[in-house]
VEXDREN-2710 file (C-alpha; in Angstrom, 1 decimal):
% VEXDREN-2710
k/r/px/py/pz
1/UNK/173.2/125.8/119.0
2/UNK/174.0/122.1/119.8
3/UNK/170.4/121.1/120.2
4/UNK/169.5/122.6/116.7
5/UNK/172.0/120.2/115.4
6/UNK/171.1/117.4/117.4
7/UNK/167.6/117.8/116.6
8/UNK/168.4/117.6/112.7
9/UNK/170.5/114.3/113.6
10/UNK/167.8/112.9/115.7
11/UNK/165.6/113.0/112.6
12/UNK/168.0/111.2/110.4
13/UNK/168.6/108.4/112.7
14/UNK/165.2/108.5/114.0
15/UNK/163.4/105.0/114.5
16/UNK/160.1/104.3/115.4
17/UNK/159.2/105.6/119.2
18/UNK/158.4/102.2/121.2
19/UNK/156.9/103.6/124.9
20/UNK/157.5/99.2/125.7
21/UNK/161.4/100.2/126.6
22/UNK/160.3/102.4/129.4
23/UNK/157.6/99.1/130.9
24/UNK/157.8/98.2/134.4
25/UNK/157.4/95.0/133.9
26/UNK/159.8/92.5/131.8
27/UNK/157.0/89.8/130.7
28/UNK/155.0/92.5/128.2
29/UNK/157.9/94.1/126.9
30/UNK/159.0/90.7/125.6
31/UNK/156.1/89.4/124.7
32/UNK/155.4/93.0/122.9
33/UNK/152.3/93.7/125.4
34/UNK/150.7/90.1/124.1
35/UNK/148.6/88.7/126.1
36/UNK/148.3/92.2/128.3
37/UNK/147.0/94.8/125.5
38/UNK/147.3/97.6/127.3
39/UNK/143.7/99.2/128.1
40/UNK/141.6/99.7/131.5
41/UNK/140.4/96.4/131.2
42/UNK/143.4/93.9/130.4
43/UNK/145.2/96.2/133.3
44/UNK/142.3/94.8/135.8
45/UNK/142.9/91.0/134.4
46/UNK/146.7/91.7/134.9
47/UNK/146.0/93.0/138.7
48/UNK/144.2/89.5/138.9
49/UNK/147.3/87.4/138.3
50/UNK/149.1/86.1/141.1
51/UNK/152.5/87.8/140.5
52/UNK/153.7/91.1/139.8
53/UNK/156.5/92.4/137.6
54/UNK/158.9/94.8/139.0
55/UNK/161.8/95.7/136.8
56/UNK/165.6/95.8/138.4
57/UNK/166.9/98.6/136.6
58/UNK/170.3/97.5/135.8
59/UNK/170.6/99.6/132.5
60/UNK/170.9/102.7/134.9
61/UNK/173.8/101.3/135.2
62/UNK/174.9/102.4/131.8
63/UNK/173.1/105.3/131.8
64/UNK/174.8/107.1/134.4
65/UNK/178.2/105.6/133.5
66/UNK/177.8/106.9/130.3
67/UNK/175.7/110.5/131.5
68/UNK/177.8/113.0/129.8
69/UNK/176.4/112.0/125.9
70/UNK/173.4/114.1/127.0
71/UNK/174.9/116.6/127.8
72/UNK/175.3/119.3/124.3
73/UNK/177.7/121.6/126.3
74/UNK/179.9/118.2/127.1
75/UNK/182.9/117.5/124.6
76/UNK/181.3/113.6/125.2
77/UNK/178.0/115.1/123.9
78/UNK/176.7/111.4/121.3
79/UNK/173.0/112.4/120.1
80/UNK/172.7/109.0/118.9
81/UNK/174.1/107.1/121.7
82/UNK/171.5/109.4/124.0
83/UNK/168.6/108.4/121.5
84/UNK/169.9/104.7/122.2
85/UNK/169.9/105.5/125.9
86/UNK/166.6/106.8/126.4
87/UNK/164.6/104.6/124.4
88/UNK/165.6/101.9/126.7
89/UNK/167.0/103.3/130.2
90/UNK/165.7/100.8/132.7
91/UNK/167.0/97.4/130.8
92/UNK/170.6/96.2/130.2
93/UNK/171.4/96.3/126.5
94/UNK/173.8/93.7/125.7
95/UNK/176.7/95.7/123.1
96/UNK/175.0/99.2/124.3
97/UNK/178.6/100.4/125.2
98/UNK/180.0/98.9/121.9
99/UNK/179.6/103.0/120.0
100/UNK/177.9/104.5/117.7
101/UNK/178.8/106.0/114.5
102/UNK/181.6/108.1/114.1
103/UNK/180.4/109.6/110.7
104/UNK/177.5/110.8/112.7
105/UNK/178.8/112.4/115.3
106/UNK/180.9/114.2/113.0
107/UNK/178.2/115.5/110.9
108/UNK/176.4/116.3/114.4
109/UNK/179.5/118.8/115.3
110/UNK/180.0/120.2/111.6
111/UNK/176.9/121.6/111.4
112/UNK/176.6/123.0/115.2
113/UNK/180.0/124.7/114.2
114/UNK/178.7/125.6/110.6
115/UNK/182.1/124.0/109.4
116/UNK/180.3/121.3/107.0
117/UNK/182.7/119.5/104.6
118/UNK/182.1/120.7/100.9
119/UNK/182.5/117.2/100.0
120/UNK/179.6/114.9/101.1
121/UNK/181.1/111.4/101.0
122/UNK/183.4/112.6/103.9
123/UNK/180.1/111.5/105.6
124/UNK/179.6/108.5/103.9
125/UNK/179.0/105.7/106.5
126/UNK/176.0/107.5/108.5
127/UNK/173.2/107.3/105.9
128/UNK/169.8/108.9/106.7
129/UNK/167.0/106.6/107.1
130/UNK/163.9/107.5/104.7
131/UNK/161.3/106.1/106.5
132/UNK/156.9/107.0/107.5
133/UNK/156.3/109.0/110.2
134/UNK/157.3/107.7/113.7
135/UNK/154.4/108.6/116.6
136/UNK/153.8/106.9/119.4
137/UNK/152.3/107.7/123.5
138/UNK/153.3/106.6/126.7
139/UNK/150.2/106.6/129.1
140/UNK/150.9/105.1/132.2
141/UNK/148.4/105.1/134.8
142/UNK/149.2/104.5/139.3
143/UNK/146.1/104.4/140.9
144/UNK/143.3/102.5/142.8
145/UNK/140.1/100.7/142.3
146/UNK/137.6/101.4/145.6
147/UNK/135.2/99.1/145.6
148/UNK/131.5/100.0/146.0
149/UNK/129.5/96.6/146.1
150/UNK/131.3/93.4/146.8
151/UNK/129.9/90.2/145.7
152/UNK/130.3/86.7/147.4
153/UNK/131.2/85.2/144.3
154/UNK/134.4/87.3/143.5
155/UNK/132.4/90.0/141.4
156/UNK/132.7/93.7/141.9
157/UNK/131.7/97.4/141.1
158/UNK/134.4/99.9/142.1
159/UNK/135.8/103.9/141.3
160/UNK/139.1/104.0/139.6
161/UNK/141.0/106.6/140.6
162/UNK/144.7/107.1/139.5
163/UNK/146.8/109.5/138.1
164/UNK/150.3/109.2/135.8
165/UNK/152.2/110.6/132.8
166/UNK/151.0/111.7/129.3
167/UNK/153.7/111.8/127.0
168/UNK/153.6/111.5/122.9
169/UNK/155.8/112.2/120.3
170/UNK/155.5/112.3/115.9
171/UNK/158.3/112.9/113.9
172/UNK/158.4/113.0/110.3
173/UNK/161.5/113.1/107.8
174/UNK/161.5/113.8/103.8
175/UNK/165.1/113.3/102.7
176/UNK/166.2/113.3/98.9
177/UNK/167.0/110.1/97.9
178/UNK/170.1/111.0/96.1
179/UNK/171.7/112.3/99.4
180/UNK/170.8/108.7/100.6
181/UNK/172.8/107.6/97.8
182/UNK/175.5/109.4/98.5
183/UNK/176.1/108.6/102.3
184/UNK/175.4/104.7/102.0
185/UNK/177.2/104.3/98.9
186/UNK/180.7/102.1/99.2
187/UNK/182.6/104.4/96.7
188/UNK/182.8/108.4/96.3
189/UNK/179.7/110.0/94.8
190/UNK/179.5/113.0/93.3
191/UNK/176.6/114.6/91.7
192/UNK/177.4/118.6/90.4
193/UNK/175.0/121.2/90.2
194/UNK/172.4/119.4/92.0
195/UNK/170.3/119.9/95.0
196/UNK/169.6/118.0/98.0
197/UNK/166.2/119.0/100.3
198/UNK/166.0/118.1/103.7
199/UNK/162.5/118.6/105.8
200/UNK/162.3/117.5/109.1
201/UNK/159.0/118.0/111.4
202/UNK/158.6/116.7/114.8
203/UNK/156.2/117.9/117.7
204/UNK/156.1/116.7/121.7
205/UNK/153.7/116.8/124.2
206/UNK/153.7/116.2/127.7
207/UNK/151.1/116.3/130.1
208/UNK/150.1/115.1/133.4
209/UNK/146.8/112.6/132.7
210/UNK/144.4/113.2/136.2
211/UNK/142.1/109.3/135.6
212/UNK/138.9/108.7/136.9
213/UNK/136.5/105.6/135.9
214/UNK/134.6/102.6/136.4
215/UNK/136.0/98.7/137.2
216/UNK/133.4/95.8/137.0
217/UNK/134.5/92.2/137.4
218/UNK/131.3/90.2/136.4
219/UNK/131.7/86.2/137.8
220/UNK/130.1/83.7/134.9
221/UNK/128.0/80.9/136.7
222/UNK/129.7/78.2/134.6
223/UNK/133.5/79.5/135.2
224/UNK/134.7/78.4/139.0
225/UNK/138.6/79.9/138.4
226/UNK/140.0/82.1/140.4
227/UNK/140.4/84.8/138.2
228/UNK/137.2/83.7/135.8
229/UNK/135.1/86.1/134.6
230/UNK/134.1/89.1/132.3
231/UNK/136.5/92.0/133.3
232/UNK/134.8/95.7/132.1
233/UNK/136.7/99.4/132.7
234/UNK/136.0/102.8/131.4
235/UNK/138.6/105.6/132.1
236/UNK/138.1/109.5/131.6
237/UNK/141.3/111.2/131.7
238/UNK/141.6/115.1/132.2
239/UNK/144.9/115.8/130.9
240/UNK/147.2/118.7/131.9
241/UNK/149.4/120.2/129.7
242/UNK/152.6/121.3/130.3
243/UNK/155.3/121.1/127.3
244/UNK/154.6/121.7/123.8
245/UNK/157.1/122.1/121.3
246/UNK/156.4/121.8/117.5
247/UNK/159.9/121.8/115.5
248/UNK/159.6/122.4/111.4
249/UNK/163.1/122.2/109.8
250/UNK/164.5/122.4/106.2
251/UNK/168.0/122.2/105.2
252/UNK/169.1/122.6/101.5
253/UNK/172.6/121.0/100.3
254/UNK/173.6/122.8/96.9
255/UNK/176.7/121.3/95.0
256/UNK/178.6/123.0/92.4
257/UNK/180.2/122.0/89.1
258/UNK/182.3/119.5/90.5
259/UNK/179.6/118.3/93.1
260/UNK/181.0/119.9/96.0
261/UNK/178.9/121.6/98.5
262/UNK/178.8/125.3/98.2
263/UNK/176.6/128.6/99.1
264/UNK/173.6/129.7/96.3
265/UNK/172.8/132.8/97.5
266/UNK/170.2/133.4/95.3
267/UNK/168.2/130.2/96.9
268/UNK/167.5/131.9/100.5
269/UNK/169.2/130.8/103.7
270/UNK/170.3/127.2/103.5
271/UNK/169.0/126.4/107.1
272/UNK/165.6/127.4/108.9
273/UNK/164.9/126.2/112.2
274/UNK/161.3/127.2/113.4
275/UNK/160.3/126.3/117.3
276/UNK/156.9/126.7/117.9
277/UNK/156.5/126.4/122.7
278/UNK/153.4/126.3/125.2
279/UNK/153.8/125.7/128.8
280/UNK/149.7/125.5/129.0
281/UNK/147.1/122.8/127.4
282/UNK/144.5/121.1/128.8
283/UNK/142.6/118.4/127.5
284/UNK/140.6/114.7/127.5
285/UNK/140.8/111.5/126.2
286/UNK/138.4/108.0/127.1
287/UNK/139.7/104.6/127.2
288/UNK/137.6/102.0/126.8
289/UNK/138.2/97.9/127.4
290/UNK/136.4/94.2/128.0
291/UNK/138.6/91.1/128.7
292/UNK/137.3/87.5/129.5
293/UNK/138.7/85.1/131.4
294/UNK/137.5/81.5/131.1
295/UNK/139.8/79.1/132.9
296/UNK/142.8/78.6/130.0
297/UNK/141.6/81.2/127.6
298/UNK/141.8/84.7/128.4
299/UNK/140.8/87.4/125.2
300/UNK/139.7/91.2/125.2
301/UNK/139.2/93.9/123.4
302/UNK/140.0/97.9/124.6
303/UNK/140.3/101.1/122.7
304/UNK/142.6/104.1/124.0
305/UNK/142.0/107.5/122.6
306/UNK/138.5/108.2/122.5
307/UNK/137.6/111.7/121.7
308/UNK/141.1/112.5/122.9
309/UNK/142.7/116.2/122.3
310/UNK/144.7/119.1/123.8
311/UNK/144.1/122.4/123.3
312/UNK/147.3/124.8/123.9
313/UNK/147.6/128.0/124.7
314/UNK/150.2/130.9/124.8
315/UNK/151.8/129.7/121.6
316/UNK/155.3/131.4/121.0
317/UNK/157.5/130.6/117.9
318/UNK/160.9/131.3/117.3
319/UNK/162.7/130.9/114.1
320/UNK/166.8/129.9/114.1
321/UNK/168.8/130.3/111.2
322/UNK/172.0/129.8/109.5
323/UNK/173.5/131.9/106.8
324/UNK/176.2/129.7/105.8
325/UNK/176.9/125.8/106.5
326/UNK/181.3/126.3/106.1
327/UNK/182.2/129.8/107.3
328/UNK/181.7/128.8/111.2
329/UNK/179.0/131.6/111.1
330/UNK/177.0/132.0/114.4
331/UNK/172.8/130.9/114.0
332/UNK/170.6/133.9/113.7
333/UNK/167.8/134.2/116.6
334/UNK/164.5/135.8/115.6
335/UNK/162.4/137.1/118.2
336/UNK/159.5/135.5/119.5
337/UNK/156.4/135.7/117.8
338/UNK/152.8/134.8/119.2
339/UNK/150.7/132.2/117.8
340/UNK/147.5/131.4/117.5
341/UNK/145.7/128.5/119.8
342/UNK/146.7/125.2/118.7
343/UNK/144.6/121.6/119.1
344/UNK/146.4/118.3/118.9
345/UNK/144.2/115.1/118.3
346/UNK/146.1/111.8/118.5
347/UNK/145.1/108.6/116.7
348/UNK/142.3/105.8/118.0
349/UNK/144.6/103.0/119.3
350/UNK/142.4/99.8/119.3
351/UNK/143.8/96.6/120.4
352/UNK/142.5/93.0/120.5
353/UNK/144.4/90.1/122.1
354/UNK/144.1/86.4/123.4
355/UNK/145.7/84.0/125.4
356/UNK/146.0/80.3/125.7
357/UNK/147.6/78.3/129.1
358/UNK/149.0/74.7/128.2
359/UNK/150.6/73.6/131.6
360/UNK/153.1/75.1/132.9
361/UNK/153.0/77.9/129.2
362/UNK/150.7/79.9/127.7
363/UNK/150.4/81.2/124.0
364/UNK/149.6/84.8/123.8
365/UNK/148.9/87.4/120.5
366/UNK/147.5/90.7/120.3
367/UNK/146.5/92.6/117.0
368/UNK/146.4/96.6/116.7
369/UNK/145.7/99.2/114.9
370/UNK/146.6/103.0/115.6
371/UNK/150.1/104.3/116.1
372/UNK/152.5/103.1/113.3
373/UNK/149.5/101.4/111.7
374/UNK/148.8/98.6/111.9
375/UNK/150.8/95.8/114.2
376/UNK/151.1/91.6/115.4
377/UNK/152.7/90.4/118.3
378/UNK/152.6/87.0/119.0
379/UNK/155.0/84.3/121.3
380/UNK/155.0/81.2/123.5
381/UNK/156.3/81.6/127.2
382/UNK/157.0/79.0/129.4
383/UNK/157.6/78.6/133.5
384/UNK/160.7/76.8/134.5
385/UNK/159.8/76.4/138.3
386/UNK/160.1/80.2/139.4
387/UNK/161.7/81.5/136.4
388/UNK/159.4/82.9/133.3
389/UNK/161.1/82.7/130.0
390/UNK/159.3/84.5/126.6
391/UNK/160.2/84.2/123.0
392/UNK/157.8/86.1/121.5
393/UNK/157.5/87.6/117.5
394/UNK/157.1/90.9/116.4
395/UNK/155.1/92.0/112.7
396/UNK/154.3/95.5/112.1
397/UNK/154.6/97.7/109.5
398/UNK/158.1/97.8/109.5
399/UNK/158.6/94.0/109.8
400/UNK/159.3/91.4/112.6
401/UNK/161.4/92.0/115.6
402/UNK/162.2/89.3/117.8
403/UNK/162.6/89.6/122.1
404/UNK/163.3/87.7/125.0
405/UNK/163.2/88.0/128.8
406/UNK/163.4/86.0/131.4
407/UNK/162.0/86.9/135.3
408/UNK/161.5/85.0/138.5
409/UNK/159.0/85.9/141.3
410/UNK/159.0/87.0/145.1
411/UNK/156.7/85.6/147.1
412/UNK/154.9/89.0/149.1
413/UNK/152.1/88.6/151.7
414/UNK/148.9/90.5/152.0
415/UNK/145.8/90.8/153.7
416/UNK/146.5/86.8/154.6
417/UNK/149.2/85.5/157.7
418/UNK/150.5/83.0/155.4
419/UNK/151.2/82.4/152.2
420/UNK/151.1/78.8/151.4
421/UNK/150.4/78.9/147.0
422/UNK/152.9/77.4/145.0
423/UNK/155.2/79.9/142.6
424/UNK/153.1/81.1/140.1
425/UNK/153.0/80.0/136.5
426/UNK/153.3/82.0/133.2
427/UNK/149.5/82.5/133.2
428/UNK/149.0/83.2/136.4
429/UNK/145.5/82.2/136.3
430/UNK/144.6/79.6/139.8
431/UNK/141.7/78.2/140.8
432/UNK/139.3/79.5/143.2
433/UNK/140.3/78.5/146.8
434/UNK/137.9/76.7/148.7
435/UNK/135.3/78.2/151.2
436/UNK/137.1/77.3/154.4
437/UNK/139.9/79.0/153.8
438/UNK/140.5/82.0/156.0
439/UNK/140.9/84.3/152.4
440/UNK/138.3/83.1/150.6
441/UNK/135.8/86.8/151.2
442/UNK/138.6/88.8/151.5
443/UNK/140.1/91.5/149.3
444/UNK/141.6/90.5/146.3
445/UNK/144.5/87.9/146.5
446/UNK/147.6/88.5/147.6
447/UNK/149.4/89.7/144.9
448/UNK/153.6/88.0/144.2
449/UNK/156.0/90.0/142.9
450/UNK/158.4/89.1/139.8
451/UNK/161.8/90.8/139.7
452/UNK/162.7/91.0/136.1
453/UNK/165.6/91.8/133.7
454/UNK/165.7/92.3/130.6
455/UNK/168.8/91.6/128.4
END
């Protein structure tokens, strides 16, 4: 049973699930989505911009050097260096390769093999991190917006219709604090006839979101930029469900007179592992978003979420167990067991954020509430001819974070013969072109294209 074991480890080393890592595009993952909140609306502003992000995945690179950590039947098999890996595949990770703890993936393969040291600090060195529940989604959306009326003056009505992934994630941890103790102390710890409770809950869903809605770009008399204007969106996504998986752990740690591990029989099994599965869900959710753009200063506002919830079906749970943590004893599969319908609701995610171009920069923040509570992101980037650099900030309820990137653009023609613009700057935002210029009714502008690393 390597993935029971490397679901236990995931929870200890667990840290908060960032869906920014898997971004195609370099400038919002540094700048922590400032500037670009991601709802319907800021997502029309960003398809405004002269440039486009397109990541170069070089961290592939590491990730299929190094494919064998994911692998549980693998003698390689690393559950933390896989966590490592797939919260960041596309982007090079500079000390990725560097490894990951040894006491970890020790503890990893004692417990798949039930051969658990009795004494605990031979552990000590991979200490459990006590920390609030981790949630978060990754919603991204490939679509188009067909116009319906066209207006002279660069305003629109249009259909959105797109389609893209639905994945979320929450996982929760409550791990004695003396056990903490124990592992991150510097010196041998031993605490006899004593106890230590470990509950672990985490629950995935993945669904296929199927987007329809409604794009607006409404042109302000007084505004004469290119990309000017009041920017509305509504989306209605049907989602599909088609993985469910609700896991509820609890591992108990008993010590003895001389505060070694050892077997109470008289407490129950020392290790439950309950799976609860669906293959079938189906569901909706509304996202909702205004931006404005007025010639330096772009700002909106967008909520993701609305009314949102899956209902599964087909339920199926089945319970692992472990008589013994030392004696190499083989888990214990229960059959399966039906369940009851189950209805997952996920939490509002509003976002607010504003921008501010000063030549060849721009100073961009957001502010959100919803997944991990309530977060700050805020960070100056500046154009060095056809090279972007960001140095953005991080606050949240876990504290700050910096990030960097860096990016430079491509220059691709559309729906025009020539392309004659300068490169782009940070902001992207250009004024309107004159009247007798071939392009000046046609679709919207010829997008550029940034390639982008991130280190």
């Amino acid at each position: 049973m390597r993935r029971l074991a490397a679901f236990i480890v995931v929870a200890f080393w667990a840290s908060p699930l960032s869906a920014q890592n898997w971004s195609f595009d370099a400038r919002k993952i540094a700048m922590g989505d400032a500037g670009g909140a991601d709802h319907p609306a800021s997502r029309m502003i960003d398809e405004q911009r002269p440039y486009r992000g397109i990541v170069l995945p070089f961290g592939l690179l590491q990730v299929v050097g190094d494919r064998h950590v994911f692998n549980p039947d693998s003698d390689e098999f690393d559950i933390v260096r896989s966590i490592e890996y797939a919260a960041a595949p596309l982007h090079y990770v500079i000390g990725r390769d560097s490894g990951t703890s040894e006491m970890g993936r020790r503890l990893s393969v004692d417990i798949r093999n039930a051969a658990l040291s009795r004494d605990l600090n031979t552990y000590r060195g991979f200490a459990p991190r006590q920390q609030p529940v981790a949630e978060g989604l990754t919603h991204t959306t490939f679509g188009a917006t067909l116009p319906l009326v066209r207006m002279p003056n660069g305003g629109f009505h249009g259909i959105y219709v797109g389609a893209g992934p639905y994945f979320s994630m929450r996982t929760a941890a409550d791990i004695d604090e003396d056990l903490i103790d124990i592992l991150s102390s510097d010196v041998d710890v031993y605490r006899p006839n004593d106890r230590f409770n470990i509950a672990i809950f985490s629950r995935d869903q993945m669904a296929a979101a199927l987007t329809g809605g409604y794009r607006g770009r409404y042109p302000v008399a007084a505004l004469t930029g290119e990309r000017d204007g009041v920017y509305v969106a509504l989306d209605y996504n049907f989602l599909l469900g088609f993985r469910y998986e609700d896991f509820d752990t609890v591992l108990r740690l008993d010590t003895d007179s001389q505060g070694l591990l050892t077997f109470n029989p008289f407490a129950g099994l020392p290790l439950v592992f309950e799976r609860d599965r669906s293959s079938s869900g189906r569901g909706q959710a509304f996202d909702v978003g205004v931006g404005v753009v007025a010639d330096r200063v772009e700002a909106g506002f967008g909520v993701k979420g609305i009314a949102n919830r899956i209902e599964w079906t087909g339920i199926e749970r089945t319970t692992h167990s472990l008589a013994s943590l030392f004696t190499g004893a083989a888990f214990i599969e229960s059959p399966d067991v039906p369940l009851a319908d189950a209805t997952v609701e996920l939490p509002l995610d509003y976002r607010a954020y504003a921008g501010y171009r000063i030549g060849p920069g721009a100073l961009v923040a957001d502010f959100g509430r919803g997944f991990q509570g309530t977060s700050f992101h805020g960070g100056y980037e500046h154009g060095l001819g056809a090279i972007c650099a960001a140095a953005p900030s991080t606050r949240a309820r876990r504290g700050s974070r910096p990030a960097a990137s860096a990016s430079t653009w491509v220059r691709a023609c559309r729906w025009t013969s020539r392309c004659t613009a300068p490169p782009p700057t940070c902001s992207g935002n250009a004024r309107r072109p004159s009247p007798s210029r071939s392009d000046s009714t046609s679709s919207p502008r010829s997008p550029e294209t940034s390639s982008a690393i991130m280190a």
